[in-house]
C-alpha positions in Angstrom: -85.6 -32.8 0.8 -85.1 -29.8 3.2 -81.5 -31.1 3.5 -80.6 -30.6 -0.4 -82.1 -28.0 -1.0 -80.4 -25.9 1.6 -77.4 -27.7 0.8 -77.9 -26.3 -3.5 -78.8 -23.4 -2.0 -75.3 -22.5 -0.4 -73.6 -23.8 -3.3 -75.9 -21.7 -5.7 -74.8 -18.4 -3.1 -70.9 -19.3 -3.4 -71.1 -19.5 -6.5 -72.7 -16.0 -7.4 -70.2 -14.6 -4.8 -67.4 -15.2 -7.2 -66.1 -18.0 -4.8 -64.6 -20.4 -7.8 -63.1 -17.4 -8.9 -61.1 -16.8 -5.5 -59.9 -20.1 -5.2 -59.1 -20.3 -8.9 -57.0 -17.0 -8.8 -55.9 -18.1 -5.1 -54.3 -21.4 -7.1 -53.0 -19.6 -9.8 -51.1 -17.0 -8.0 -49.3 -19.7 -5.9 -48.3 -21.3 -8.7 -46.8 -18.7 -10.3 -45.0 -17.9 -7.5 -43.6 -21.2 -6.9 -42.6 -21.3 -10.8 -40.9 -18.1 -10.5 -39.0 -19.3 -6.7 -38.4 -21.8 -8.7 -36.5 -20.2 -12.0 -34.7 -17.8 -9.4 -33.5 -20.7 -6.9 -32.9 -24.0 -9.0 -31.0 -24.4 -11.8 -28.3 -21.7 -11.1 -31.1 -19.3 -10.6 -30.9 -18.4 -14.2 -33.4 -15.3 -14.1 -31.5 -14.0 -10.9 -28.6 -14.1 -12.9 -29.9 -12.5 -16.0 -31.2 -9.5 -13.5 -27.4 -9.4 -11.6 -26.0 -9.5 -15.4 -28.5 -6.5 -16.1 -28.3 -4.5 -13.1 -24.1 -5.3 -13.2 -24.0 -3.6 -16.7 -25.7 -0.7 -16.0 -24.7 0.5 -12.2 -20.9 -0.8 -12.4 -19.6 1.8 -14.7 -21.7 4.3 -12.6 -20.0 3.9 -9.7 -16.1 4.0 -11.5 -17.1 7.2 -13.4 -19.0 8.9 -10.4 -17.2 11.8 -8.5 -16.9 11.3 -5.0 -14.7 14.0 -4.1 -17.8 15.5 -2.3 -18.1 12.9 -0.2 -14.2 13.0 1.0 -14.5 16.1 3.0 -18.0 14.2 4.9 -15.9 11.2 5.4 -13.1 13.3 6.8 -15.5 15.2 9.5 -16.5 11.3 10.2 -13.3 10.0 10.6 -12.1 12.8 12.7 -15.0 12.4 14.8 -14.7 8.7 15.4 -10.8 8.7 15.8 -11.8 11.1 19.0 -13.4 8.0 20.5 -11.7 4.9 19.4 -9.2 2.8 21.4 -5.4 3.7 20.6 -5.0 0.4 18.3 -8.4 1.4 16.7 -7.1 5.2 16.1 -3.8 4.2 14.3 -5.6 2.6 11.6 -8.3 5.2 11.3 -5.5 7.9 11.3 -3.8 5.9 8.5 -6.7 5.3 6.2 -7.6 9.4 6.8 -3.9 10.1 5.7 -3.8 8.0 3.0 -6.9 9.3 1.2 -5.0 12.7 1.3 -5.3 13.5 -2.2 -1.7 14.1 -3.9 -1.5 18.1 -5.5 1.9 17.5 -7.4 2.2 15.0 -10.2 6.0 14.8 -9.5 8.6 14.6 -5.7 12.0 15.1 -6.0 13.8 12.1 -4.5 15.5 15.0 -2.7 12.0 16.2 -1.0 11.4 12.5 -0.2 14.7 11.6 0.9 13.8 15.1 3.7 10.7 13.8 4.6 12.3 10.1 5.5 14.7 12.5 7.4 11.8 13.9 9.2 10.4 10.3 10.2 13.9 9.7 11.4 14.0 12.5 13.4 10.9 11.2 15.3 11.3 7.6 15.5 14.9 6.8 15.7 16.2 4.9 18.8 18.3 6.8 20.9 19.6 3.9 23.4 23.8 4.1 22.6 23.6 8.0 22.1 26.0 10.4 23.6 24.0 13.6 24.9 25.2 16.7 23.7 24.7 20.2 25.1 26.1 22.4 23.1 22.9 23.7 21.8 20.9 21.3 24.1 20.7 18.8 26.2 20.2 17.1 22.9 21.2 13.7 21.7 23.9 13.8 19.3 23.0 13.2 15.6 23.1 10.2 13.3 24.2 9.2 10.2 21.6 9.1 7.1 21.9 8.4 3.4 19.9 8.0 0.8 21.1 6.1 -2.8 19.7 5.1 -5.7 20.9 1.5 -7.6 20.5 1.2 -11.2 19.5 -2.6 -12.4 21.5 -4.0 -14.7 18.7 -3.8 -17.9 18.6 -5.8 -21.2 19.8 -3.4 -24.0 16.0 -4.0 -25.8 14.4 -3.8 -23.3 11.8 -0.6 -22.9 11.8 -0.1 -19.1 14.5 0.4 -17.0 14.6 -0.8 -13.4 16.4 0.7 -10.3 15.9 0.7 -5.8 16.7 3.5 -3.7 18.2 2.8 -0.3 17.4 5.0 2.7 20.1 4.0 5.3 20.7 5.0 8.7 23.3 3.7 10.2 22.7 3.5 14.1 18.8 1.9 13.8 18.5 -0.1 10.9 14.8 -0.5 11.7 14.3 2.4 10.0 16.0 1.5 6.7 13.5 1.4 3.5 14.1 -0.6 0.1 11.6 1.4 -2.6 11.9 0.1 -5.9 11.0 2.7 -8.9 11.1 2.0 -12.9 10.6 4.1 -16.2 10.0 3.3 -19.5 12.7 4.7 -20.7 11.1 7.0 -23.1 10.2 9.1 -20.2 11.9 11.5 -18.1 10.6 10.5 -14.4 10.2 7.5 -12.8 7.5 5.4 -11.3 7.6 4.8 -7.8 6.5 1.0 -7.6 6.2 0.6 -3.4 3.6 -1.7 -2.1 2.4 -3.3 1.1 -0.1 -5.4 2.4 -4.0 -4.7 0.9 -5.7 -5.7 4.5 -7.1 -3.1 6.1 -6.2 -4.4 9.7 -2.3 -4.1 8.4 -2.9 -0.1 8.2 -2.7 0.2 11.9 0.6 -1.3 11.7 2.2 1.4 9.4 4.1 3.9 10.1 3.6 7.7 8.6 6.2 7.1 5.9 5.4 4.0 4.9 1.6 5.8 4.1 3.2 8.9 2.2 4.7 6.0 -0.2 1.7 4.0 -0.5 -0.2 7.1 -1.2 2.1 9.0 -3.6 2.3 5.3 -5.5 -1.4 4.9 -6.0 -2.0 8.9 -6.6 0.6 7.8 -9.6 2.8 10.4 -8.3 6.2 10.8 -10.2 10.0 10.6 -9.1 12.3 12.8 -10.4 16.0 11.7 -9.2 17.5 15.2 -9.3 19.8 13.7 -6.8 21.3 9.6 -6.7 23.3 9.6 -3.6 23.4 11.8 -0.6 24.6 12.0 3.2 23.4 14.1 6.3 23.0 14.1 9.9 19.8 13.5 11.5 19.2 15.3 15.3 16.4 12.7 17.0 13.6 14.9 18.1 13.3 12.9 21.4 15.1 15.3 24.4 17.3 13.8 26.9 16.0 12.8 30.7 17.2 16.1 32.9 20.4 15.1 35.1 20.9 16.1 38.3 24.2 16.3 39.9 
């Protein structure tokens, strides 16, 4: 008799301690949160995506409209910083992305202005194996041959746009020869300047500085204004001769 009634006893205690309760609440809470694992994982997750749907149509056209030119000026004090310690390979392509977030001031380039800046990239990267050296104002290496020269499409009379390629030639290194096609609608007065390369931000630290100004003046939207369609000049390379001694 002892036995049961210690035994009615406990129960009696547990249950005035709330201990159904607990293990009711306990129960329940576990299954909600398996129901709701469950309408998040299986099926699709339909709640998750109801939430991404949500969240997508609210923070999305957030980020396009927000001004981050604040930010540039941070991430140019970063980049700096980190191109001071990153391996050569690793520096090109930092130094190109820097260069082209370089925000464009001019809506519109004269192909003239461009065709002087491809001069300038001439300048510093042409070959100079086959040169005579000159020393008239030098030692220098003699100059070479450049042109730039602008190819009209041959257009359908309805059509709206019209298409054309410039051609920046220089005849001794062809590597540095460059094939930019441009168009306008032919309503307009300046032309588009279509140039594009590869997307992938390990190709950056393969290009060289002009290739950047073009992929940066194309997506700035950045005008052309062909106040000139063919040219010629002489390009001196910047490299200096090896000193002679006789």
């Amino acid at each position: 008799m002892n036995l049961e009634k210690n035994i009615k006893d406990v129960i009696a205690q547990q249950l005035e301690n709330g201990i159904v309760e607990k293990l009711i609440a306990e129960q329940l809470k576990q299954g909600v949160s398996k129901a709701l694992e469950d309408l998040f994982t299986s099926y699709g997750g339909e709640a998750r995506k109801v939430i991404e749907n949500k969240l997508k149509s609210v923070i999305v056209p957030y980020l396009e409209t927000y001004d981050y030119s604040e930010y540039i000026t941070k991430l140019d004090h970063v980049l700096v910083e980190t191109i001071k310690e990153a391996s050569f390979d690793n520096r090109k392509l930092l130094e190109n992305f820097k260069n082209l977030m370089i925000k464009e001031k001019e809506k519109t380039i004269k192909l003239s202005d461009l065709f002087n800046e491809w001069k300038k990239y001439v300048a510093k990267q042409v070959e100079t194996d086959g040169l005579e050296v000159e020393f008239e104002a030098g030692p220098e290496y003699e100059a070479v041959e450049v042109s730039v020269q602008v190819e009209r499409n041959e257009d359908r009379s309805w059509s709206s746009f019209e298409y054309a390629t410039i051609f920046f030639e220089c005849e001794h290194d062809e590597d540095l020869n460059f094939e930019i096609p441009i168009s306008i609608y032919k309503k307009d007065k300046e032309w588009d300047i279509d140039y594009r390369t590869s997307n992938e931000l390990k190709s950056l630290r393969h290009l060289n500085d002009f290739e950047i100004l073009l992929m940066r003046l194309s997506q700035n939207g950045v005008k052309l204004d062909l106040d000139i369609e063919w040219e010629e000049d002489e390009v001196t390379p910047d490299e200096e001769p090896e000193p002679t001694f006789g």
